[in-house]
C-alpha positions in Angstrom: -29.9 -6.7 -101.8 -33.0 -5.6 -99.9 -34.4 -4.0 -96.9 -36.4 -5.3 -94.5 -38.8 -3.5 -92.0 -40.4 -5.0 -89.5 -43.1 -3.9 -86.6 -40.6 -0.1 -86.9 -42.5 2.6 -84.4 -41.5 5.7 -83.9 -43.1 8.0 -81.3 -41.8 11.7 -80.6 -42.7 12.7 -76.8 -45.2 11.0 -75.1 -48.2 11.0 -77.5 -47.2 11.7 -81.2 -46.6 8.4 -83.3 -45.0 9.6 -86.5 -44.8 5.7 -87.4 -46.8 2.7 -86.4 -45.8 -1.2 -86.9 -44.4 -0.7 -90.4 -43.6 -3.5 -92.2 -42.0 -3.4 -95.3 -40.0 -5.2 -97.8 -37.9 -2.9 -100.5 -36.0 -5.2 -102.9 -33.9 -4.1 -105.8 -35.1 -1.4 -108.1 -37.7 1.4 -107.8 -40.0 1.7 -104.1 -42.3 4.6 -104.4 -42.9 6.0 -100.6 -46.5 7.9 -101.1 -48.3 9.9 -98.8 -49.9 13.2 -98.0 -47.2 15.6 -95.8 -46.9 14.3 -92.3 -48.3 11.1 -93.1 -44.3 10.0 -91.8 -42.0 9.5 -94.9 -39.2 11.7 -93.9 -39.2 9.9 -90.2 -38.6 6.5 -91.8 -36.3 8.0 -94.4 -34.1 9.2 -91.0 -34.4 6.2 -89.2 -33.0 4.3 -92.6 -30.2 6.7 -92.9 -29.6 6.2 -89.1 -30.0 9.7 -88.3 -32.9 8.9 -86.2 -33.1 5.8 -83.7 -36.6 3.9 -83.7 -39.1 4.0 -80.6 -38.9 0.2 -81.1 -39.2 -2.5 -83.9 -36.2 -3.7 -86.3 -34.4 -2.6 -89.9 -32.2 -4.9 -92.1 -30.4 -3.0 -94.9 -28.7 -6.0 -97.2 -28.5 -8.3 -94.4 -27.0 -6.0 -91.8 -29.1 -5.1 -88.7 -29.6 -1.2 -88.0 -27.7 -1.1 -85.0 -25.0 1.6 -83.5 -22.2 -0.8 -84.0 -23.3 -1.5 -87.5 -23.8 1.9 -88.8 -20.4 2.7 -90.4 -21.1 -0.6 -92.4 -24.6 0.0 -93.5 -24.0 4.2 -94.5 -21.0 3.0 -96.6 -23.9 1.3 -98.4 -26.4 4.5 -98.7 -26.4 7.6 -100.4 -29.1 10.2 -98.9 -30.6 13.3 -100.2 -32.8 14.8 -97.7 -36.3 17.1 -98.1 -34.4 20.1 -96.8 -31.1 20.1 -98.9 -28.5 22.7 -99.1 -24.4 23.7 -98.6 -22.5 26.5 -97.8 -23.6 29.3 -100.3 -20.4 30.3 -101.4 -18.8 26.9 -102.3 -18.5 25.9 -105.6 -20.4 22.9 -107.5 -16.9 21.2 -107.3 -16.0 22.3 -103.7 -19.2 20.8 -102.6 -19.0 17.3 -104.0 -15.1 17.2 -103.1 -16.4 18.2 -99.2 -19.0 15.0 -99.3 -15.7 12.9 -101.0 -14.0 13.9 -97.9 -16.8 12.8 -95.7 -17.4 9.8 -97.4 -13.0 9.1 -96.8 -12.8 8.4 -100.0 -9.0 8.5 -101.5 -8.1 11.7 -103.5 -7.2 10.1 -107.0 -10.8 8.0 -106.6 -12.8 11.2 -105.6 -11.5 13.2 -108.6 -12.4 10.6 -110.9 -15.9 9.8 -109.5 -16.6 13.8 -109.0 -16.5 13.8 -113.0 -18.1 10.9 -113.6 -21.4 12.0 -111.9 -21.0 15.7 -112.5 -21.5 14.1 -116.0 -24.1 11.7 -115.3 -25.8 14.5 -113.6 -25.6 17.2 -116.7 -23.6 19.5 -114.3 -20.1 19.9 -115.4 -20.8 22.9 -117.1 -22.3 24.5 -113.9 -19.1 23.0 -111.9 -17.4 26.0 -111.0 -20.7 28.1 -110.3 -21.1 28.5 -106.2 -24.3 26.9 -104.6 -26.4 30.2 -104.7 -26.1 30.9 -108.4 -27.8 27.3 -109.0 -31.1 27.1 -109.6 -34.0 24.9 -108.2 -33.4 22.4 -110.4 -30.1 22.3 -110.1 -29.5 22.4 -106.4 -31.6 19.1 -106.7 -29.7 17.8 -109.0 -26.7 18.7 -107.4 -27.9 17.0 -104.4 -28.7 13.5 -105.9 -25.1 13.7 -107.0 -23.8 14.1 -103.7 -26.0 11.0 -102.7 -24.4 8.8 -106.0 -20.7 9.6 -105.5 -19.7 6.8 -102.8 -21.8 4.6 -106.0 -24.2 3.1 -102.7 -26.4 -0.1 -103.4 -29.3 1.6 -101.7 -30.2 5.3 -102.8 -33.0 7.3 -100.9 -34.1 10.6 -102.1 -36.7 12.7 -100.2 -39.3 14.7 -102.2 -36.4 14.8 -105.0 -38.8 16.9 -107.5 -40.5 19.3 -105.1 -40.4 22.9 -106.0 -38.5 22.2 -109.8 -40.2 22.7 -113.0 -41.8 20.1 -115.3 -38.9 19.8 -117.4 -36.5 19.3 -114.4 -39.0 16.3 -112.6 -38.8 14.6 -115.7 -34.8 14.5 -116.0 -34.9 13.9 -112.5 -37.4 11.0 -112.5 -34.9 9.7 -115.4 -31.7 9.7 -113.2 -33.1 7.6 -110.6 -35.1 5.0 -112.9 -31.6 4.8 -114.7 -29.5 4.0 -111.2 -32.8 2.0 -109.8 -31.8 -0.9 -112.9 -28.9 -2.3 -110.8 -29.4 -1.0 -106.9 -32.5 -0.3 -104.8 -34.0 3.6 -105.0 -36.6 4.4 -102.3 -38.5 7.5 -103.7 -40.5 9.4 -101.1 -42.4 12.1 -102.4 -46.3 13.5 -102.3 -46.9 13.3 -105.9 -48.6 10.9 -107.2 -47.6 11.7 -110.5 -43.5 10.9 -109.3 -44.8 7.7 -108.5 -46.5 6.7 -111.8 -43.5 7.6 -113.8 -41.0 5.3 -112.1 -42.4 2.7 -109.7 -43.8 -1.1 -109.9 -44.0 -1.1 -106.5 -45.0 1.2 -103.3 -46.0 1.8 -100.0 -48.8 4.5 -98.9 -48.4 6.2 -95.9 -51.1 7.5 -93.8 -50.4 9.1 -90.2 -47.8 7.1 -89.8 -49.1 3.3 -90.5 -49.2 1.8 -93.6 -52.6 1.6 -95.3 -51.3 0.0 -98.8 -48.6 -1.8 -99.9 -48.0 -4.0 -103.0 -47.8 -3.0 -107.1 -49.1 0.1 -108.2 -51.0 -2.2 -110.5 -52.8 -3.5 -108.2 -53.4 -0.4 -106.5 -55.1 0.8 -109.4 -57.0 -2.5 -109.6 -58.5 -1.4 -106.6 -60.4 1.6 -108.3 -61.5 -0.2 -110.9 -65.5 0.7 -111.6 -65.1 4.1 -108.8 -63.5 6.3 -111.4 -66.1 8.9 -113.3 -66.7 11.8 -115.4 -69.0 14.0 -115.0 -70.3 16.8 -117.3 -71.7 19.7 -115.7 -72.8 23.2 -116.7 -71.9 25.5 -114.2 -69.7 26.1 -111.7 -72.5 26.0 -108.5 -73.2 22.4 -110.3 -69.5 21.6 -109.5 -69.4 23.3 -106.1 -72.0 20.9 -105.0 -70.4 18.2 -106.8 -67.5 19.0 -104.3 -69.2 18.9 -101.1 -70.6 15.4 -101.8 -67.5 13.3 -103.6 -63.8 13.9 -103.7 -63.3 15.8 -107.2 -60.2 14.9 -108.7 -59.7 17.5 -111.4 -62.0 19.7 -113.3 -61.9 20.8 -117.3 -63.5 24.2 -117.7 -64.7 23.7 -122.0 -67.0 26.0 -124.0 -70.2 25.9 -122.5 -69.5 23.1 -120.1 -66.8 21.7 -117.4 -65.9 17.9 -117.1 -65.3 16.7 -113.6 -63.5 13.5 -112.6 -64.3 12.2 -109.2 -64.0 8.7 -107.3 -67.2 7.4 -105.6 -68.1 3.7 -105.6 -71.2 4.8 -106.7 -72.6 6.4 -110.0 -72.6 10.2 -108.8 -75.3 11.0 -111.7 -76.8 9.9 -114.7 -74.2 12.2 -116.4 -71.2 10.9 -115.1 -69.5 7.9 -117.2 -67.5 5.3 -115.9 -63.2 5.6 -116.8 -60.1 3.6 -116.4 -58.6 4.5 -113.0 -55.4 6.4 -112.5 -52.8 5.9 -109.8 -54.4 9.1 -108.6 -57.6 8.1 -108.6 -56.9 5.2 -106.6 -54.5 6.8 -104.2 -57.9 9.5 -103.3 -59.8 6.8 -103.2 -57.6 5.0 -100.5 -56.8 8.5 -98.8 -60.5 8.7 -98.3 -62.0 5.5 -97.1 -59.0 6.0 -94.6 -60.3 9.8 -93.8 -64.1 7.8 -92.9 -62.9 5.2 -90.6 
């Protein structure tokens, strides 16, 4: 069970490359997709889900090439939940997931039972009978990851699954997938780094369309190791100028002071201590060494 990318371009008109030579292998459980918006996650996500044909360059989902005659066979395999999600406002929770069973062809006793088994596995069979506009954030997202489980596919991708929900939501959410991601493949494109941390060993970072890391997120982090810093300053104009020289990761106004983390290879200031690395330190880091070339 894996996907494999290889050399996969994508260019829109005559001059925009949303995606250039990626090559990528996903295998089974949790494959964080990171980058900044634009940077080309949602193009791959379309060309996976075959909504979108390639410029040129190849995809393998479990063994089967991404090609029109092979598409029935490889979506019978996916479930999808897109960046821009939604249904028709007035159907129900129910009427919605019986509408993608349909879709799907799957047999009316079989859709039935698998409709309740996820609106469970999803926390939703209380909000079954609501219509689509009565749900909240959260629970339109939710709502749509269910929609993506019910034909049970080996390969789940969700796009920017815990955009716009509150903490508490991310975190059930982030829970769901690294649940289903034990005995199938999950390919989690999102923005935040944070998504990322939570769930995946491994990932990908996109940037303008070509792949400038993959591997672990371990040894992502690795890679900051000794350009991770705090910094204790006294003022705000102090950390405004702080800004215009190093990429400022956070800041902590405290009584009488504020502590800055940044990322620079080199010691900003004789007030600025070394710290363990984040994913989010290193993923700056990466985003701006790219940003100088």
């Amino acid at each position: 069970m894996d996907i494999k990318i290889k050399e996969l371009t994508k260019i829109y008109g005559k001059e925009t490359t949303a995606l250039n030579d990626v090559d990528l292998h996903i295998s089974q459980g949790m494959f964080g997709l990171l980058g900044k918006n634009g940077a080309g996650k949602t193009t791959l996500m379309r060309i996976l889900t075959a909504l979108l044909e390639p410029t040129r360059g190849s995809v393998e989902i479990c063994g089967i090439p991404l090609k029109k005659k092979n598409i029935l066979s490889i979506k019978s395999l996916l479930g999808y939940l897109p960046q821009e999600f939604g249904f028709y406002n007035n159907l129900t929770v129910y009427e919605a997931m019986d509408y993608m069973g349909m879709l799907n062809k799957m047999k009316p006793k079989k859709r039935k039972e698998r409709i309740e088994e996820v609106l469970i596995q999803l926390n939703l069979q209380q909000q079954s009978h609501k219509r689509f506009r009565q749900l909240s954030g959260g629970m339109k997202k939710r709502l749509g990851i269910a929609q993506a489980l019910l034909n049970e596919p080996k390969i789940l991708i969700v796009d920017e699954p815990t955009s716009g929900v509150d903490p508490e939501e991310r975190v059930r959410i982030r829970n769901i997938l690294s649940e289903y991601s034990k005995n199938n493949i999950v390919l989690l494109s999102t923005h935040i780094v944070e998504d990322i941390a939570s769930t995946c060993e491994m990932l990908a970072v996109l940037d303008y369309g070509k792949v400038i890391y993959k591997g672990s997120v371990e040894d992502l982090i690795q890679q900051a190791k000794g350009s991770a810093w705090k910094c204790t300053l006294y003022n705000t104009t102090e950390l405004d100028e702080l800004k215009q020289n190093y990429t400022v990761i956070s800041s902590q106004h405290l009584q009488g002071k504020i502590e800055a983390r940044i990322v620079s290879k080199d010691q900003p200031s004789l007030d600025c201590i070394e710290v363990e690395p984040s994913i989010e330190d290193a993923y700056m880091l990466l985003s701006s060494k790219e940003e100088a070339k």
